[in-house]
MARMIBA-663944 format. One record per residue (C-alpha): residue number from 0; chain; x, z, y. Coordinates in pm, 1 decimal. Each point is the difference from the previous one (the first is absolute). Layout:
BEGIN
{num = NUM; cadena = A; px = X; pz = Z; py = Y} .
...
This chain:
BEGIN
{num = 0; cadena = A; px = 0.0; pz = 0.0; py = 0.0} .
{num = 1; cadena = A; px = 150.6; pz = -115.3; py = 336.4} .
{num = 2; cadena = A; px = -88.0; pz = 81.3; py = 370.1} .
{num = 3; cadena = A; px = -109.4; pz = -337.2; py = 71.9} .
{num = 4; cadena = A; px = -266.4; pz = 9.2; py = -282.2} .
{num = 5; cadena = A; px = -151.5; pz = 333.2; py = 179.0} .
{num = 6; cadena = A; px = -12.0; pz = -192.1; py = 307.4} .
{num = 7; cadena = A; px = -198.0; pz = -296.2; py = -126.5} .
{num = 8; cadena = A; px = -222.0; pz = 251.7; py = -190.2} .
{num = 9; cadena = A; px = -53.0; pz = 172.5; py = 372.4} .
{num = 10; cadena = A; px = 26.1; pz = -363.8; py = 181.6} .
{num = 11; cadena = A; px = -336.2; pz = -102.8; py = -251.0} .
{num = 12; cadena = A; px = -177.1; pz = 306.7; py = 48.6} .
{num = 13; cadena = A; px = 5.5; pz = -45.9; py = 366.6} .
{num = 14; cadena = A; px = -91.7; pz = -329.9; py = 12.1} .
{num = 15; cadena = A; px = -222.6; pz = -68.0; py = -310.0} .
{num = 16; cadena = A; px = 127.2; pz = -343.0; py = -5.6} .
{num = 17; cadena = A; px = 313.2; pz = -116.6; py = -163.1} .
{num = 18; cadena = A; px = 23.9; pz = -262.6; py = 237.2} .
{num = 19; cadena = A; px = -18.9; pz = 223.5; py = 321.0} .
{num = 20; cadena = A; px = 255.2; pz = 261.4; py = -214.3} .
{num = 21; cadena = A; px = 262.9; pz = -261.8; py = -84.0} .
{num = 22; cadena = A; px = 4.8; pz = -141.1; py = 386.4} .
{num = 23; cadena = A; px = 51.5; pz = 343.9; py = 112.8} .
{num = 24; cadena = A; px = 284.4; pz = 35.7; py = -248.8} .
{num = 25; cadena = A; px = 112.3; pz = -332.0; py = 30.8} .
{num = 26; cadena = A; px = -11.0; pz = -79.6; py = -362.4} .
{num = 27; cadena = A; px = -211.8; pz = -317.8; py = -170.8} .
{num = 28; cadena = A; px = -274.9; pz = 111.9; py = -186.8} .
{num = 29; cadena = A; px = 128.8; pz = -43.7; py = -308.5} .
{num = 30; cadena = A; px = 274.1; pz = 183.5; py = 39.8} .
{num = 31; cadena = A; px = -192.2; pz = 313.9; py = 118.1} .
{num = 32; cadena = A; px = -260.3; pz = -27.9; py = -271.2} .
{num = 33; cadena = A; px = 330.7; pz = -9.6; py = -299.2} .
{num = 34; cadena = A; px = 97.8; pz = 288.3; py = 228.0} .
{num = 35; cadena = A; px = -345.7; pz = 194.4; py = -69.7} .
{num = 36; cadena = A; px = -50.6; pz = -123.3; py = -298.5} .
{num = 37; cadena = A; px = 362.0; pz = 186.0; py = -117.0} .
{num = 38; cadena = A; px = -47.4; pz = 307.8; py = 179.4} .
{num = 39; cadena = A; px = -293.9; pz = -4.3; py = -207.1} .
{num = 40; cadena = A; px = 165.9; pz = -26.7; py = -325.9} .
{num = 41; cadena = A; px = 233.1; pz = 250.7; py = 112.7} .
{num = 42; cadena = A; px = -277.8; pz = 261.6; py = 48.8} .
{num = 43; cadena = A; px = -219.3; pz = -90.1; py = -275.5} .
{num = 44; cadena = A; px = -321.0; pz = -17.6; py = 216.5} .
{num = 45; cadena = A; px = -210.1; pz = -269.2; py = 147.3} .
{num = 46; cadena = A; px = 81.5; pz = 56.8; py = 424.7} .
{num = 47; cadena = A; px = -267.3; pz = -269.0; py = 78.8} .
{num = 48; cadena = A; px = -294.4; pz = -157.9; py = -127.1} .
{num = 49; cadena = A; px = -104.1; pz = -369.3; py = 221.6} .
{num = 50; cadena = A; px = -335.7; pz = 35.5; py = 169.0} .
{num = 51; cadena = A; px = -171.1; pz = -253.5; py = 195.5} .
{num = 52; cadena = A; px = 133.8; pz = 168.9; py = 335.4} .
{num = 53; cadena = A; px = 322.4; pz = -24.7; py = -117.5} .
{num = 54; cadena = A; px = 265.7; pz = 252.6; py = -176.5} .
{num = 55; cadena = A; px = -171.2; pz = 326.4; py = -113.0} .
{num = 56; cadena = A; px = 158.6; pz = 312.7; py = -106.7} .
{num = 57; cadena = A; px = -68.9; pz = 137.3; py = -371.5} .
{num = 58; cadena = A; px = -38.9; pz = 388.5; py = -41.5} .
{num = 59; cadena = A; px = 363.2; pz = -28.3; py = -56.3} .
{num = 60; cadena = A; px = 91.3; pz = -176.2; py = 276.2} .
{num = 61; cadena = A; px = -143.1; pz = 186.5; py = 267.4} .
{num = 62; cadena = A; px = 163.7; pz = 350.8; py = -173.8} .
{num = 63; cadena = A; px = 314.6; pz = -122.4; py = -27.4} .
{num = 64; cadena = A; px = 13.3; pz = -187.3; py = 341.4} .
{num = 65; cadena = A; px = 43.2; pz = 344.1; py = 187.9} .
{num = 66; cadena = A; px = 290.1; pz = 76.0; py = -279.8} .
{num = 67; cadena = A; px = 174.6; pz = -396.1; py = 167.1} .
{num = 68; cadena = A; px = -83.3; pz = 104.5; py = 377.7} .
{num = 69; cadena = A; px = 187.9; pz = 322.4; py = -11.3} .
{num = 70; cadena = A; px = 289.5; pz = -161.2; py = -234.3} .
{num = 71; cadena = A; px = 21.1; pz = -233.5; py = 251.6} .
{num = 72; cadena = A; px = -20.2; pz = 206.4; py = 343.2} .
{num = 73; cadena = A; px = 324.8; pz = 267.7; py = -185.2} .
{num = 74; cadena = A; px = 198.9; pz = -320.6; py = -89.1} .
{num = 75; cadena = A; px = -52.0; pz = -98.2; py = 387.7} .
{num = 76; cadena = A; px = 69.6; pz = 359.9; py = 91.8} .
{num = 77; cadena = A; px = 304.5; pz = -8.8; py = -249.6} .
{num = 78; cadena = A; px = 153.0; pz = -279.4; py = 158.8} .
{num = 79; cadena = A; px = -79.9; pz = 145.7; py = 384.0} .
{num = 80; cadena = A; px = 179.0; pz = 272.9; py = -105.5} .
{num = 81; cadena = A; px = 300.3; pz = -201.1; py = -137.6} .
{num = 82; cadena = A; px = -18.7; pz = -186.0; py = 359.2} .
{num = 83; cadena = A; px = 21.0; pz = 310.9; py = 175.3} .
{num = 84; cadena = A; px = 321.3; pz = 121.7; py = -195.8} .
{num = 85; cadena = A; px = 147.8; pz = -261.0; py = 135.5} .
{num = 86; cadena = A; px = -68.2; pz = 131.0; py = 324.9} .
{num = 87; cadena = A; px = -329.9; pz = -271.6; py = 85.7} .
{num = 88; cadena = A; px = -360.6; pz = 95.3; py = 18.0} .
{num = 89; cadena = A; px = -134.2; pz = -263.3; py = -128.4} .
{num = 90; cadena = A; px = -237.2; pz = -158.3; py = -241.2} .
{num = 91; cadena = A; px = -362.7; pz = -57.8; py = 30.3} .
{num = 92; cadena = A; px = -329.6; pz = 205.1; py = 11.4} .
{num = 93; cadena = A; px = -345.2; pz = -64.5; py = -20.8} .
{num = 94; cadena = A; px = -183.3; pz = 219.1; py = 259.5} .
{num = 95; cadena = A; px = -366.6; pz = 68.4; py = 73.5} .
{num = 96; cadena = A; px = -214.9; pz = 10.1; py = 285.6} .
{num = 97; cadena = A; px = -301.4; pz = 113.2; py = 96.8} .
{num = 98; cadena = A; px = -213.8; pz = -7.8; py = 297.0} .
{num = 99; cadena = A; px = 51.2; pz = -205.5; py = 325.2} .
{num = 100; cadena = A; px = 368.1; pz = -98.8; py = 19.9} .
{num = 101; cadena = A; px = 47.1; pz = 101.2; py = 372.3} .
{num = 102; cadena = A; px = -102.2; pz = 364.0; py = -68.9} .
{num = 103; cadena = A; px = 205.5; pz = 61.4; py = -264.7} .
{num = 104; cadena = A; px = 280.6; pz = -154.0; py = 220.8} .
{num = 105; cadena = A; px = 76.4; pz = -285.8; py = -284.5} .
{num = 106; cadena = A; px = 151.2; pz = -277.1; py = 212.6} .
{num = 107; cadena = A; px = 247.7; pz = 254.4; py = 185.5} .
{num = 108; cadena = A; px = 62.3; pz = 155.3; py = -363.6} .
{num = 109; cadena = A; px = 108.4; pz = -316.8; py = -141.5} .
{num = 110; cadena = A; px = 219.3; pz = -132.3; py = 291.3} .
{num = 111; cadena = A; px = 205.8; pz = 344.2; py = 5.3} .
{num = 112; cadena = A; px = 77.1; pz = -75.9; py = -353.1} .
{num = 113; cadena = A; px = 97.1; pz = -360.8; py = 46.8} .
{num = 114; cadena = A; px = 217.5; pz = 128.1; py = 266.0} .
{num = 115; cadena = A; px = 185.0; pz = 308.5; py = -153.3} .
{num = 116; cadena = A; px = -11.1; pz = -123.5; py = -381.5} .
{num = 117; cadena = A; px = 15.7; pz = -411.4; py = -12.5} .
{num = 118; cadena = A; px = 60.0; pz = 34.7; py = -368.7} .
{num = 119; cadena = A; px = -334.6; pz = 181.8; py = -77.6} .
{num = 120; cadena = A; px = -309.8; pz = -235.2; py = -98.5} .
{num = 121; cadena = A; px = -335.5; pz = 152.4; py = 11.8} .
{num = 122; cadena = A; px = -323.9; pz = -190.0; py = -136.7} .
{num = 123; cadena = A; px = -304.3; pz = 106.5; py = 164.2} .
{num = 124; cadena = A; px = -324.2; pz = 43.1; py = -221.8} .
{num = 125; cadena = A; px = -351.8; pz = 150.6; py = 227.8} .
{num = 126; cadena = A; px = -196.5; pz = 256.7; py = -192.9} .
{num = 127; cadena = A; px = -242.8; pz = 212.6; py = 58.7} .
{num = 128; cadena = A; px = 154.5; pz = 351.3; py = -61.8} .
{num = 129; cadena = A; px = -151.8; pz = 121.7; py = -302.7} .
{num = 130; cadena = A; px = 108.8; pz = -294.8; py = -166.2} .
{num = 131; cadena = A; px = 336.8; pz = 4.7; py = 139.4} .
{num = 132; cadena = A; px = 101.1; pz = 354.0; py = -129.8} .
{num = 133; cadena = A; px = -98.8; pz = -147.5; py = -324.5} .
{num = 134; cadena = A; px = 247.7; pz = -282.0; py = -8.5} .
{num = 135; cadena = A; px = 250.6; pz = 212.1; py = 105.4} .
{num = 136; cadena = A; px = -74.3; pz = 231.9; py = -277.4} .
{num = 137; cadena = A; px = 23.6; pz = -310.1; py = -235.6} .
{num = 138; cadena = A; px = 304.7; pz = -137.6; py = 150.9} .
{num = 139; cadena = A; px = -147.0; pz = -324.4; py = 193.3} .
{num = 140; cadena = A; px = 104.8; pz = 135.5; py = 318.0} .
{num = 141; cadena = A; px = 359.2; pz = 227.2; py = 90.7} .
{num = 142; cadena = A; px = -196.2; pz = 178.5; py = 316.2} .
{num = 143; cadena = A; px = -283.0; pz = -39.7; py = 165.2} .
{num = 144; cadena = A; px = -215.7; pz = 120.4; py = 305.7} .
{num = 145; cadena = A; px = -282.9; pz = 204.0; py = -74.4} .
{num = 146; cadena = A; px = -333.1; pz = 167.3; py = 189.7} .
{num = 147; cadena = A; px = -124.5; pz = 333.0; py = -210.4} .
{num = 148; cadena = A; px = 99.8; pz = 349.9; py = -195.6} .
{num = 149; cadena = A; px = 348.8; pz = -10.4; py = -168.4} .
{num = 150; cadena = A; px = 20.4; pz = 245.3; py = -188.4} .
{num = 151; cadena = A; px = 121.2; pz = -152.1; py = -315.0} .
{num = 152; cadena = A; px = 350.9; pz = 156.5; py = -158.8} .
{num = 153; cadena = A; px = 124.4; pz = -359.1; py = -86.9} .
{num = 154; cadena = A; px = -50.8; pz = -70.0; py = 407.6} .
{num = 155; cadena = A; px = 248.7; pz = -7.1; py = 265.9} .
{num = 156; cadena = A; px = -148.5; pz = -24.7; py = 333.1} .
{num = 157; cadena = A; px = 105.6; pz = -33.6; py = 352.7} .
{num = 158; cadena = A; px = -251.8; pz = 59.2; py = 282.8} .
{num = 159; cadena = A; px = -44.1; pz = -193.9; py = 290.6} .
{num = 160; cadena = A; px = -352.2; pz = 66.9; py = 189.7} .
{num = 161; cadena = A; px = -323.0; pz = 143.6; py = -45.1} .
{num = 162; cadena = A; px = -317.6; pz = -245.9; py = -5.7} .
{num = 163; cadena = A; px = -317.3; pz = 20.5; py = 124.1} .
{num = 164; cadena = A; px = -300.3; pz = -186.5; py = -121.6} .
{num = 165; cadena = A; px = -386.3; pz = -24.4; py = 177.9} .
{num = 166; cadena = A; px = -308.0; pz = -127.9; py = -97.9} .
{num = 167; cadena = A; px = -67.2; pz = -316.9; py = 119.4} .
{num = 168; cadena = A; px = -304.5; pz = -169.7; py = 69.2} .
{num = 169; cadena = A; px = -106.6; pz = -380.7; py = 153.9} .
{num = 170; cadena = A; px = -57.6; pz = 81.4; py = 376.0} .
{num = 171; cadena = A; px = -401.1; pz = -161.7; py = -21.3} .
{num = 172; cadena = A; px = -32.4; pz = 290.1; py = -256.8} .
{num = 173; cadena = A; px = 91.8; pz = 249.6; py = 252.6} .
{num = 174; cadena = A; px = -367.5; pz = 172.8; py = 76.5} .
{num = 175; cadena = A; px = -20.4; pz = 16.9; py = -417.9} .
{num = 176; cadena = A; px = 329.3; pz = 158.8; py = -6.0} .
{num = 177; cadena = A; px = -44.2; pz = 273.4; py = 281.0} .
{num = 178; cadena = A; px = -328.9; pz = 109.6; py = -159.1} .
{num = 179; cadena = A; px = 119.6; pz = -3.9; py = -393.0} .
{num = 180; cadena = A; px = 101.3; pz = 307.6; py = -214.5} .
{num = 181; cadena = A; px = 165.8; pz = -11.8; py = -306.5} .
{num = 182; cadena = A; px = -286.3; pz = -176.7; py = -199.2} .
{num = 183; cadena = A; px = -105.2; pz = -234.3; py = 277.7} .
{num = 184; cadena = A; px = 418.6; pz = -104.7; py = 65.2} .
{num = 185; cadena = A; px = 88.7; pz = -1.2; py = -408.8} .
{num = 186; cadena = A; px = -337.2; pz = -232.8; py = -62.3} .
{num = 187; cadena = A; px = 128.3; pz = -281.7; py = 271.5} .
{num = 188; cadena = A; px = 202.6; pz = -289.7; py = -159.4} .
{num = 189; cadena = A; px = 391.3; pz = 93.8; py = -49.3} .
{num = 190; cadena = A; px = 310.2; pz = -203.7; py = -25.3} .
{num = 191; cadena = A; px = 203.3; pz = 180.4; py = -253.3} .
{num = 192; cadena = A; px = 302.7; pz = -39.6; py = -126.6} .
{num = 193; cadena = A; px = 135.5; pz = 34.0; py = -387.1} .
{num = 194; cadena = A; px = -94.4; pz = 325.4; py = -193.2} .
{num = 195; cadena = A; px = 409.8; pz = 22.2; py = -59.4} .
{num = 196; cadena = A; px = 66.9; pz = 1.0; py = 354.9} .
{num = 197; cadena = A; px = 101.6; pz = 345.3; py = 242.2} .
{num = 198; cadena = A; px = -309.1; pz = -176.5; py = 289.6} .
{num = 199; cadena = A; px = -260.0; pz = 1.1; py = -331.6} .
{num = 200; cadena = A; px = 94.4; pz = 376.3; py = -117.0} .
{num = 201; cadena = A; px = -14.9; pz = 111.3; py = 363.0} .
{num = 202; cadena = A; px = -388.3; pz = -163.5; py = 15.8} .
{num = 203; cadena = A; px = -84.7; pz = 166.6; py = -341.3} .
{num = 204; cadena = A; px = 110.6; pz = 354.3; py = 125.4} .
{num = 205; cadena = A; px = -149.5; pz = -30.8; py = 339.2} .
{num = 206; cadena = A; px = -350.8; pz = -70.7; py = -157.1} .
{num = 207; cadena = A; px = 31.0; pz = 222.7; py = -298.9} .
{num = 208; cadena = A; px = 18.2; pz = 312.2; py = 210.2} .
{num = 209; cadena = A; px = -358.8; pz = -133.2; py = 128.4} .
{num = 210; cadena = A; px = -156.6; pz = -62.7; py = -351.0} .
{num = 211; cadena = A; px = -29.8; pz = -384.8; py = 103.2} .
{num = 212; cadena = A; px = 193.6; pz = -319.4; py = -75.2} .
{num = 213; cadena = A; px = -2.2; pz = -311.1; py = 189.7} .
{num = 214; cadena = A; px = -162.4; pz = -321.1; py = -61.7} .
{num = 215; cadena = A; px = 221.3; pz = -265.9; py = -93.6} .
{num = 216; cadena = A; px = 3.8; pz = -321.3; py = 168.3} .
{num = 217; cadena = A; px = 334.7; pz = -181.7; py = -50.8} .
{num = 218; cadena = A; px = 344.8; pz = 75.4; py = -83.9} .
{num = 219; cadena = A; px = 272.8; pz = -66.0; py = 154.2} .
{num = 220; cadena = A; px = 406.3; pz = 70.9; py = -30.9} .
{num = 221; cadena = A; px = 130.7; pz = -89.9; py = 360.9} .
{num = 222; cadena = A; px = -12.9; pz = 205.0; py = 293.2} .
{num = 223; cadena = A; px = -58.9; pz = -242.6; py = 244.0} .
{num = 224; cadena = A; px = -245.9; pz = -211.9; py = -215.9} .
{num = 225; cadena = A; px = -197.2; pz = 355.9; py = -37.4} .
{num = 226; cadena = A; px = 3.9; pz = 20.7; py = 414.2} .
{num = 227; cadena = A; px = -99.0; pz = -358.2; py = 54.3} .
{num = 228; cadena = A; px = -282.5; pz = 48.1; py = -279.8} .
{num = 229; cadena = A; px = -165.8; pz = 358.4; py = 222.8} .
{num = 230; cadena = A; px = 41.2; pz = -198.2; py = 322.4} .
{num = 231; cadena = A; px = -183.4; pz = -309.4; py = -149.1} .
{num = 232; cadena = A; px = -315.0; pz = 223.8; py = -40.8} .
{num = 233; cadena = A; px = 77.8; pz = 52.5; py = -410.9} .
{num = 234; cadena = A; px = 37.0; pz = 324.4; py = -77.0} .
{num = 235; cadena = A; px = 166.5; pz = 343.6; py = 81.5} .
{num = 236; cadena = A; px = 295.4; pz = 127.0; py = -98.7} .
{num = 237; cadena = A; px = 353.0; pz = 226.6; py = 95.5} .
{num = 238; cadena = A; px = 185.0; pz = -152.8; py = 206.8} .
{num = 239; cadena = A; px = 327.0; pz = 162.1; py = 171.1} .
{num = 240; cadena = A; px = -37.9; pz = 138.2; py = 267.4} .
{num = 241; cadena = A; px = 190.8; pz = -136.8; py = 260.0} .
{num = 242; cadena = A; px = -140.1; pz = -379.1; py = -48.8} .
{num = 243; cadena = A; px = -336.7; pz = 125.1; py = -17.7} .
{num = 244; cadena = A; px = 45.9; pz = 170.8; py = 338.6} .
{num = 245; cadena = A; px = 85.4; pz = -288.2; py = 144.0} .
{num = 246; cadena = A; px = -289.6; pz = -198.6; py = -199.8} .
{num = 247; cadena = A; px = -218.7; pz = 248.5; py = 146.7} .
{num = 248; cadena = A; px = 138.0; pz = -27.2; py = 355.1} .
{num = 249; cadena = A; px = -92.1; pz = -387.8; py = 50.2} .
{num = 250; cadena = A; px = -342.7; pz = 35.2; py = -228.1} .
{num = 251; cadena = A; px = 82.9; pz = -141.9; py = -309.1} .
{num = 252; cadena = A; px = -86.9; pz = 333.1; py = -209.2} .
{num = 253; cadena = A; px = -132.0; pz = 322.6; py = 58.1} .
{num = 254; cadena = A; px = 77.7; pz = 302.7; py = -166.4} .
{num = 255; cadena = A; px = -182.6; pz = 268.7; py = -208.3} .
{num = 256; cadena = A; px = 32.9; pz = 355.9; py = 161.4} .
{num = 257; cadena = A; px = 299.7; pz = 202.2; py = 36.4} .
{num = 258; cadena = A; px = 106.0; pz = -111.6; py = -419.3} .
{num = 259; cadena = A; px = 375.5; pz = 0.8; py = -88.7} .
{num = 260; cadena = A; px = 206.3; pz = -38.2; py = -253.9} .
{num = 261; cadena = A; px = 379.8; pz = 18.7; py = -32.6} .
{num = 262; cadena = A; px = 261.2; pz = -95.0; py = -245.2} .
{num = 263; cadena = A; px = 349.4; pz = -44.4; py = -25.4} .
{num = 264; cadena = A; px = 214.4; pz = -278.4; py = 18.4} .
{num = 265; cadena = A; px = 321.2; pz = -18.2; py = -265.9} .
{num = 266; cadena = A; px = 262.9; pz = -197.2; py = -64.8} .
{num = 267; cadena = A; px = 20.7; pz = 126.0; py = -432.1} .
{num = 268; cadena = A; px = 234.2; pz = -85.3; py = -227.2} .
{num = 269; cadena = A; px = 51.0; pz = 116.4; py = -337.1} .
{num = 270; cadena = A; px = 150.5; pz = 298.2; py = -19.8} .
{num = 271; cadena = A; px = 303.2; pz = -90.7; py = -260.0} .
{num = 272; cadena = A; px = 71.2; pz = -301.6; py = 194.5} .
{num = 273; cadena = A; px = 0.8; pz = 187.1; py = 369.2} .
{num = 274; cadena = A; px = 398.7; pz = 81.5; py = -62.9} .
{num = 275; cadena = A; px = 39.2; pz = -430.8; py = -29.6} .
{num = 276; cadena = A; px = 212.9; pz = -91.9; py = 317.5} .
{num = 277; cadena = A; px = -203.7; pz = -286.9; py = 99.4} .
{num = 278; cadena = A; px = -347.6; pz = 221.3; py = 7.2} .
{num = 279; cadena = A; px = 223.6; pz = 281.3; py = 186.1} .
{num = 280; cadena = A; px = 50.5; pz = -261.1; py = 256.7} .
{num = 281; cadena = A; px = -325.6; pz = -144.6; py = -3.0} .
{num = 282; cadena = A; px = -116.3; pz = 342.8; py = 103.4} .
{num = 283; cadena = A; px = 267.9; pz = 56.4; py = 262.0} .
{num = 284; cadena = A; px = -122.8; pz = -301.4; py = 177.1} .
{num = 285; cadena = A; px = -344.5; pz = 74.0; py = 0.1} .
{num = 286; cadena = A; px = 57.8; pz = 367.6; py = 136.4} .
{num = 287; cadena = A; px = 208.7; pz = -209.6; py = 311.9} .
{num = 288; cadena = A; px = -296.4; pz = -251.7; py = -20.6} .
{num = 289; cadena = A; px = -273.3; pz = 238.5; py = 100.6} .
{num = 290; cadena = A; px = 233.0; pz = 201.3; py = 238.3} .
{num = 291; cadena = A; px = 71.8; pz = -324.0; py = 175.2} .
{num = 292; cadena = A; px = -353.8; pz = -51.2; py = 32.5} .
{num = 293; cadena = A; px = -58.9; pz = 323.0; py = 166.7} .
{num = 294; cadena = A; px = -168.8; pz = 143.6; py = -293.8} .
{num = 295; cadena = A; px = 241.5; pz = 202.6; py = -225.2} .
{num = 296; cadena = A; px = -68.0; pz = 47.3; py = -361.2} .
{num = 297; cadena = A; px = -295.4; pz = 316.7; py = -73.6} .
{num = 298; cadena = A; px = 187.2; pz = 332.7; py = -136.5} .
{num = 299; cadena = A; px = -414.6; pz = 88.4; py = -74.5} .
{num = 300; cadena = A; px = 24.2; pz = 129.4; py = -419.9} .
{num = 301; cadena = A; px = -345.4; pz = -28.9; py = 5.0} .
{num = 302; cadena = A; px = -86.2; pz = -206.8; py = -321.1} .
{num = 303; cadena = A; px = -377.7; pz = 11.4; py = -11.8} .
{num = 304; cadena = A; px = -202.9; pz = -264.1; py = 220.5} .
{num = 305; cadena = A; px = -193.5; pz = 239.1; py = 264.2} .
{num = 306; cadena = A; px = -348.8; pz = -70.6; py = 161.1} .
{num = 307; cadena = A; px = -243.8; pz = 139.8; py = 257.1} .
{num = 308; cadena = A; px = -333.8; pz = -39.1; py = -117.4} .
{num = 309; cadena = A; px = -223.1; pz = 60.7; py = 282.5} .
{num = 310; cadena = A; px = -106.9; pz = -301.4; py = 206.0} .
């Protein structure tokens, strides 16, 4: 069993297409198929079964794909380390973000690392965070940002701000909204987001507490597709609070009472790989990052999302 077999396992579960998998790897299809096809009889297991959408994983294949994403992210954290004995950080990391990119300062991020570390790649992949603290736990990402509690002991998390969230509303809705309680607010439509996300487990505490539940109306991953969707007359839903301020200032939402939520911002990592050199300076440049920007990293513990209830 070789790396490059784990990657084309990893390149066709991504894509679900061996066409799609062998551009990305820039192999010819047959040649990535032999490649499965003798990982395969290395194993002993089936990895994936052809369905009419494309590649499918077996049973197999989706346990033992988690097993090939963490091989793969130590061998890449193997050789990082070999770089860095050699006195480079170097190497390349897949990194996560969440939210909108200019809150979590992503564009100033990235071109402090460019600068100080030219030998570092990063690949970007956008998740909602729920679902990125699970690919970091399963090795598909080296760190990640992420909204929400951390208080997992296989965590390593650096703070950098506190978030607030409101209830948003469409601004027509606005005589609705100032008259509605729990049960009138909870029974209008809502944008939500997905049930693995920090936004959706926020919204399910909020109304639990109240012995209601919000009707669903659409879901939605973005942050900015869930603000265009409120302000487009769709739905309600949390949005943060600073953008909804502003909404709210030039009447293109209203908000519901005095309602807010916070959560905290991370930057996590895992917590055997938060000794690697190139996550050490990953961090280091996101604590200047946020300084720069007038904002300096949270030293807040707190680990539990906090709201006020009373509208």
């Amino acid at each position: 069993m070789e790396l490059y077999q784990l990657r084309s396992l990893v390149a066709v579960a991504d894509t679900g297409n061996l066409t799609r998998a062998a551009e990305r790897l820039h192999h010819s299809q047959p040649a990535l198929s032999a490649q499965i096809k003798a990982l395969e009889d290395a194993l002993g297991v089936q990895l994936f079964k052809r369905a009419p959408s494309g590649m499918a994983l077996t049973r197999a294949g989706r346990e033992l794909l988690a097993y090939a994403s963490r091989t793969l992210a130590e061998a890449e954290a193997l050789q990082r380390a070999a770089r860095t004995l050699s006195g480079h950080v170097a190497g390349r990391l897949r990194i996560g973000s969440v939210s909108d990119p200019e809150f979590i300062r992503l564009g100033a991020f990235l071109a402090l690392v460019l600068e100080r570390f030219p030998k570092l790649e990063l690949e970007l992949h956008h998740e909602v965070s729920g679902a990125a603290l699970e690919a970091l736990r399963e090795g598909r990402l080296d760190a990640t940002f992420y909204f929400g509690e951390l208080d997992a002991s296989d965590i390593s998390g650096l703070p950098l701000a506190e978030s607030a969230y409101r209830v948003a509303a469409p601004a027509a809705w606005k005589t609705r909204v100032d008259a509605a309680g729990w049960r009138e607010i909870a029974a209008l439509p809502w944008i939500l987001t997905p049930p693995i996300s920090t936004h959706s487990r926020m919204l399910k505490s909020l109304f639990e507490g109240h012995g209601v539940s919000p009707a669903k109306f659409v879901e939605a991953d973005n942050e900015s597709v869930i603000a265009n969707l409120v302000e487009s007359g769709l739905g309600v839903s949390l949005l943060r609070e600073a953008p909804a301020l502003e909404a709210q200032s030039v009447g293109r939402v209203c908000l519901w009472g005095s309602t807010r939520l916070t959560t905290t911002l991370w930057f996590v990592t895992l917590g055997k790989h938060v000794a690697d050199p190139a996550i050490a300076a990953l961090r280091t440049v996101l604590e200047e990052t946020w300084r720069a920007a007038g904002r300096p990293p949270s030293r807040s513990r707190r680990l539990h999302e906090r709201a006020e209830l009373a509208p």
